[in-house]
Residue frames relative to the residue before (quaternion, step in Angstrom):
aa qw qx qy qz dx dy dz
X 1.0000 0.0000 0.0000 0.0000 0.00 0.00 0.00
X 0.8151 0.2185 -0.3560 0.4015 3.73 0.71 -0.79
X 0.2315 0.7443 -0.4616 0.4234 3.31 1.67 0.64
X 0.6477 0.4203 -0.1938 0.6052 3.95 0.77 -1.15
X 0.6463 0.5845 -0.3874 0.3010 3.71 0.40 -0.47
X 0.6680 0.6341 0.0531 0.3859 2.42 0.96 -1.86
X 0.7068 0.1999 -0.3131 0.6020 3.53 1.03 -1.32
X 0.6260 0.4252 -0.5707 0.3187 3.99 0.41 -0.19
X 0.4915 0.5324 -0.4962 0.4784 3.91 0.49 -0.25
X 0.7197 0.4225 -0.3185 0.4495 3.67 0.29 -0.61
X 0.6119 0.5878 -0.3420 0.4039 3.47 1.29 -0.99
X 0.6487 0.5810 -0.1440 0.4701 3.42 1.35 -1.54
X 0.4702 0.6798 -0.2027 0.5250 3.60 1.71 -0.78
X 0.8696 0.1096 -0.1416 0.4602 3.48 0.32 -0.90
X 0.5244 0.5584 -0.5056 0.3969 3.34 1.44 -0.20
X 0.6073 0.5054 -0.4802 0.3810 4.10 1.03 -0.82
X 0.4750 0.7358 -0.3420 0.3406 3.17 1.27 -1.40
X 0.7633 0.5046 -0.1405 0.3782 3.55 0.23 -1.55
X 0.8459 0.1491 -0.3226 0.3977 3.39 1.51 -0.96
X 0.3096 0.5761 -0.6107 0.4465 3.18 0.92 0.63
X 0.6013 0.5307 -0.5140 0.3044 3.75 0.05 -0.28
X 0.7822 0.3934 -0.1941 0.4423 3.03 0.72 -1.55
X 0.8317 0.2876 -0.2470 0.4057 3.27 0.32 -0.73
X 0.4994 0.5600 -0.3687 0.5486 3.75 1.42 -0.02
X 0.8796 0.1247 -0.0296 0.4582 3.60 0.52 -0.86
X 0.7952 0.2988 -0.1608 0.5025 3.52 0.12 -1.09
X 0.7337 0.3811 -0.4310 0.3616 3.74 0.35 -0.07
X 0.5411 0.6003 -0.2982 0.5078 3.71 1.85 -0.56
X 0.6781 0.5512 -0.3217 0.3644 3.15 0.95 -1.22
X 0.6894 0.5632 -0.2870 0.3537 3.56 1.47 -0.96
X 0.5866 0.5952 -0.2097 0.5076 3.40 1.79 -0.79
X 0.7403 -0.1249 0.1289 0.6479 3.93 1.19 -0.86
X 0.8745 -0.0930 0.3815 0.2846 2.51 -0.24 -2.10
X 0.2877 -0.8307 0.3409 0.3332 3.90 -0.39 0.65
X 0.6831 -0.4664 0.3102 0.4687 3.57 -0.72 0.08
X 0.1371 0.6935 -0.7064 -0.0356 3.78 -0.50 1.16
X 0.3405 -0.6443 0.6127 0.3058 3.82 -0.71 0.17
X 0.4904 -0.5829 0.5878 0.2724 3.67 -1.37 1.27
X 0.4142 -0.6181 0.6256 0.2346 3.15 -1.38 0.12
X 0.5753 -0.5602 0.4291 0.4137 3.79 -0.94 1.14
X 0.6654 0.4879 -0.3160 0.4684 3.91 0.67 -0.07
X 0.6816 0.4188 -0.3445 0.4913 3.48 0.93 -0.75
X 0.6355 0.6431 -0.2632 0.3366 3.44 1.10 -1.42
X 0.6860 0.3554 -0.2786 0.5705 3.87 1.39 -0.76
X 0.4156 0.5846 -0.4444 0.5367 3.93 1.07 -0.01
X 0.8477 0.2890 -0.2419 0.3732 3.59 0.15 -0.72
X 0.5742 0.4831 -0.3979 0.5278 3.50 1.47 -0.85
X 0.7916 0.4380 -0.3253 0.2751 3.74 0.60 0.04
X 0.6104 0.4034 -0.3766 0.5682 2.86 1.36 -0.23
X 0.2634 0.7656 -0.3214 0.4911 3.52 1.10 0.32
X 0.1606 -0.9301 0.3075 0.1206 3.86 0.86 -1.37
X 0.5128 0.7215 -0.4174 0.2055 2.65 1.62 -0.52
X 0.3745 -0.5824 0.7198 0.0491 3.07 -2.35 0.51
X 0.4276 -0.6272 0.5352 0.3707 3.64 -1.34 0.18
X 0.6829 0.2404 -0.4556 0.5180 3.16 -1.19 1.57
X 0.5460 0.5260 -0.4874 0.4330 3.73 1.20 0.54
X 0.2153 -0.8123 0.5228 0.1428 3.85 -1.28 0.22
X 0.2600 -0.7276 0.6317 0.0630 3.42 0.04 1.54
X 0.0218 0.7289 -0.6833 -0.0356 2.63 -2.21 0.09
X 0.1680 -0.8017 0.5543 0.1474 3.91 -0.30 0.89
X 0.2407 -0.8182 0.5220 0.0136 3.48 -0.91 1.07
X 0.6699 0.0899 -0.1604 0.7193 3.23 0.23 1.96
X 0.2710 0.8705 -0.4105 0.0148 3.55 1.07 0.43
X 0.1765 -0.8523 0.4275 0.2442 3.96 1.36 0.45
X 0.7558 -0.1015 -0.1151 0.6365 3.98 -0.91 -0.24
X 0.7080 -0.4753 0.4109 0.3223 4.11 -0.22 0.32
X 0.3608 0.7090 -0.5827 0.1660 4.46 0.91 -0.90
X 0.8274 0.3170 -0.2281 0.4036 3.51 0.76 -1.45
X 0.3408 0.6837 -0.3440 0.5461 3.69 1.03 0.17
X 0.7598 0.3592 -0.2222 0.4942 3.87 0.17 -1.85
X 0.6540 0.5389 -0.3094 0.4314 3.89 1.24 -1.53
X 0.5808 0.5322 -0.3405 0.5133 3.77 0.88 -0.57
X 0.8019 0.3603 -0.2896 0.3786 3.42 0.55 -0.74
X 0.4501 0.6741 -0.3526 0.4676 3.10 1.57 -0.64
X 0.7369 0.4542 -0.1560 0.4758 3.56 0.52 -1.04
X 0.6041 -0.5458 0.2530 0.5227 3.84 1.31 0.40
X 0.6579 0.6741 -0.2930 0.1638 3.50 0.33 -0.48
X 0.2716 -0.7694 0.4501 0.3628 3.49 -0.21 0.48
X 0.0028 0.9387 -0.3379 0.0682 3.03 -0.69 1.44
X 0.1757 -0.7701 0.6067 0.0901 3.97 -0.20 1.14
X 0.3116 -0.4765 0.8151 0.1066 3.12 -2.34 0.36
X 0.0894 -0.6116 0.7741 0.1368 3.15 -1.89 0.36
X 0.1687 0.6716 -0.6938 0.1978 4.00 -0.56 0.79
X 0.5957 -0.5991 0.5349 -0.0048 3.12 -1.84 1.69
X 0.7974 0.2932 -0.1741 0.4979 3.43 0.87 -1.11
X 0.4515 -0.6103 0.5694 0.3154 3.44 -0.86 1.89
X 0.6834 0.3686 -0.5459 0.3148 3.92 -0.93 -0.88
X 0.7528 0.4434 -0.3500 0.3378 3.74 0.56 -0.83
X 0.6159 0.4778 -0.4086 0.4749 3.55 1.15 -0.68
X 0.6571 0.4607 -0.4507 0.3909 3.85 0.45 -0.24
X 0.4851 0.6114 -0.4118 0.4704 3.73 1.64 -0.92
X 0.6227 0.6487 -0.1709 0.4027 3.40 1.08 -0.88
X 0.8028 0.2425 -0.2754 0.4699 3.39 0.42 -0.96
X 0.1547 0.8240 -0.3914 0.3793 3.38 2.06 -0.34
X 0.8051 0.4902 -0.0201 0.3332 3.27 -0.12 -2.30
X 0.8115 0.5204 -0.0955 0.2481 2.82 0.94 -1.26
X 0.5453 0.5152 -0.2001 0.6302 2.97 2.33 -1.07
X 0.6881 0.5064 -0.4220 0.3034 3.46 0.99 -0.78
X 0.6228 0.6995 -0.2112 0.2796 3.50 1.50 -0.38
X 0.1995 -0.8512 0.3168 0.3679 2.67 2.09 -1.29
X 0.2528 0.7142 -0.4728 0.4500 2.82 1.57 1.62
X 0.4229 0.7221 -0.5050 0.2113 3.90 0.89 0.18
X 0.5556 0.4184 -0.3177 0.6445 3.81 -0.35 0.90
X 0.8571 0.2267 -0.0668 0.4578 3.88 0.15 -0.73
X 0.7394 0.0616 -0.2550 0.6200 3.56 1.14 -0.07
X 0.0692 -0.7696 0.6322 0.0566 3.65 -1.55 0.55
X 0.0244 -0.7157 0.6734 0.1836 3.67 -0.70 0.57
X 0.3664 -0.7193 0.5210 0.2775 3.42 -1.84 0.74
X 0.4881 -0.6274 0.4963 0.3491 3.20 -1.08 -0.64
X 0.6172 0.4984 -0.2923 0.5341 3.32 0.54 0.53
X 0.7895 -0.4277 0.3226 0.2994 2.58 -2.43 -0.31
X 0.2646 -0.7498 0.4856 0.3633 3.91 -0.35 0.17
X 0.6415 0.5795 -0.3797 0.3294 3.50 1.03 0.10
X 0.3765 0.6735 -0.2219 0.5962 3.40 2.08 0.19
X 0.7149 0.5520 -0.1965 0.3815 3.43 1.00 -1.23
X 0.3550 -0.6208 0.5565 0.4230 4.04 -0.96 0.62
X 0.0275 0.8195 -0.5138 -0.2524 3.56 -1.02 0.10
X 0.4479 0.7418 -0.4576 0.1995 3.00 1.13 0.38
X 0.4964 0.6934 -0.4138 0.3186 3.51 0.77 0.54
X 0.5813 0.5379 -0.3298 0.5139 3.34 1.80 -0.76
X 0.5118 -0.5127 0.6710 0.1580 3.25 -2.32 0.63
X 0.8149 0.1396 0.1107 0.5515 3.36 0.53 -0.92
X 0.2916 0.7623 -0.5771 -0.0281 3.64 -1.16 0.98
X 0.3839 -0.7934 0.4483 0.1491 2.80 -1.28 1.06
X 0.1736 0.8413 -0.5116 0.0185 3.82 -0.75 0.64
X 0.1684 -0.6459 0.7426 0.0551 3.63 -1.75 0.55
X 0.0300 0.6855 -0.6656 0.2935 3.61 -0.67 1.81
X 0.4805 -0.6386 0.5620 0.2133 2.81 -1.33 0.86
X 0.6817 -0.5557 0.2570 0.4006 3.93 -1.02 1.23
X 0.6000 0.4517 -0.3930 0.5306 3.83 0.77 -0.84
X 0.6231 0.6134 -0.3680 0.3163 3.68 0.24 0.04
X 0.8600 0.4527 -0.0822 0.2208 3.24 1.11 -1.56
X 0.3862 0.6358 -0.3961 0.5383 2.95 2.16 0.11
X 0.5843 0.6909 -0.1047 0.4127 3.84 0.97 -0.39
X 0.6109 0.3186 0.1039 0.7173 2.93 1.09 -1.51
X 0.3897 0.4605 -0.4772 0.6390 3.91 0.66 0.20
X 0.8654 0.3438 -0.2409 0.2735 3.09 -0.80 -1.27
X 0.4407 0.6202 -0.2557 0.5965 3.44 1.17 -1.28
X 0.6150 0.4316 -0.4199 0.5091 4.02 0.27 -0.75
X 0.8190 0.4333 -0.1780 0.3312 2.92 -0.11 -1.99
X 0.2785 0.8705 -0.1528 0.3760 3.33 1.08 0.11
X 0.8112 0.1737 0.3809 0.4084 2.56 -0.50 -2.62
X 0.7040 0.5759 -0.1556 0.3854 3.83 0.99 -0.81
X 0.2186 -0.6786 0.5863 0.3846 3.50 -0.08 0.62
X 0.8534 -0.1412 0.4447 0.2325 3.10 -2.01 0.30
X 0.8854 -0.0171 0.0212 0.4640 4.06 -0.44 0.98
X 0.4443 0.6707 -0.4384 0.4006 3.38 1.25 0.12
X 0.4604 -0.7443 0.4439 0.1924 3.61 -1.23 1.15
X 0.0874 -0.7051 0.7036 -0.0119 3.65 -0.58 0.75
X 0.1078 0.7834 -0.5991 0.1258 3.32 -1.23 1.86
X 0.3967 -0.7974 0.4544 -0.0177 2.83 -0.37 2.22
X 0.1712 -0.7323 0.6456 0.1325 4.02 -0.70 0.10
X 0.8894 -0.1200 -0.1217 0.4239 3.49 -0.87 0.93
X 0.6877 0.3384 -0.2218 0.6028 3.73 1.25 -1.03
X 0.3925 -0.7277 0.5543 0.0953 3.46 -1.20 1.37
X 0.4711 -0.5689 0.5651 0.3675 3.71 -1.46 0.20
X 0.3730 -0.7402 0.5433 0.1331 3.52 -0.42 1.13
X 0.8042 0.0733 -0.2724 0.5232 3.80 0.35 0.06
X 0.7393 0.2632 -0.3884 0.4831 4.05 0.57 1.18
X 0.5752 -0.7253 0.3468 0.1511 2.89 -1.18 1.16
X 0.3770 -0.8084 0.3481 0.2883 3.83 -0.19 0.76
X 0.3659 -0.8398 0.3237 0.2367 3.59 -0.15 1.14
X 0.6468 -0.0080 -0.1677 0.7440 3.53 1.44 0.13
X 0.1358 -0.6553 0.7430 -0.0102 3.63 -1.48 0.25
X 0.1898 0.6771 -0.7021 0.1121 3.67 -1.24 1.53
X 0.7870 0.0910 -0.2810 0.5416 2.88 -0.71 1.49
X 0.7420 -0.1986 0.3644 0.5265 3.18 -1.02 -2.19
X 0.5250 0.6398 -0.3075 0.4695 3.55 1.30 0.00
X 0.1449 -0.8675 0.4644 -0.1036 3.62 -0.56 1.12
X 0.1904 0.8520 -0.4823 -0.0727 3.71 0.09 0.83
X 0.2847 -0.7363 0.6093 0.0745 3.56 -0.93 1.00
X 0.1233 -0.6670 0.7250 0.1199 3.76 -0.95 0.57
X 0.6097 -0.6781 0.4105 0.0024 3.29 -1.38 1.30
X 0.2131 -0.8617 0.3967 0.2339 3.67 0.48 1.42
């Protein structure tokens, strides 16, 4: 009997094991980027340099458990996430009701590279460097005219950042 315990705990072991791989690491990792959580220090650095006002519409691209999403809204903005990995987007809406941000923050499900963005004032994003030459363009694109694009450690490779603190980079859209 604790023979059967034992191997189904182990069974149950590698099956969580397995999806956290994929969907924690290797299936983000193929799309950008893996889940690092901001720090409560990086996360207000970016929602501020970021600007937002009420009647602006943010958006976090790749937006994992939602902190920078809830801080955007917190700060008036109507704010959304796009994030790939279901366990985070539910950690997410989780967060989001618990704040009493329903109506003002939204996270999808999905890809953000699928998504229209031209509607946002302000986006916020952390991608992995092969990504951002891509995702540049996709901006330039999609962005009205003066809209803020804040980048965390990985830079836009063909626009210059109009202020830079620290590792955090914000670029306004020509």
């Amino acid at each position: 009997m604790l023979g059967r315990v034992i191997a189904a705990v182990l069974t149950i072991a590698i099956v969580l094991a397995a999806f956290s791989l994929v969907f924690g690491f290797f299936f983000p990792l193929s799309r950008g980027a893996i889940f690092v959580p901001s720090t409560r220090e990086k996360t207000l650095l970016m929602s501020e340099m970021a600007e937002v006002e009420p009647g602006d519409r943010a958006v976090d691209l790749g937006s994992g458990d939602g902190r920078v999403v809830i801080e955007l809204a917190r700060r008036g903005a109507a704010a959304e996430g796009y994030e790939i990995n279901p366990v985070l987007v539910l950690v997410s809406r989780i967060a989001i009701r618990t704040a009493g941000l329903r109506g003002r923050a939204a996270i999808h499900w999905g890809s953000f590279w699928r998504a229209d963005l031209s509607r946002f004032d302000a986006v916020i994003v952390f991608q992995g460097s092969f990504v951002m030459r891509r995702l540049e363009s996709k901006l330039r694109r999609e962005l009205p005219r003066g809209a803020r694009v804040i980048s965390d450690y990985w830079r836009l490779p063909g626009l210059a950042a109009d202020t830079t603190r620290g590792t955090v980079y914000r670029y306004r859209m020509p």
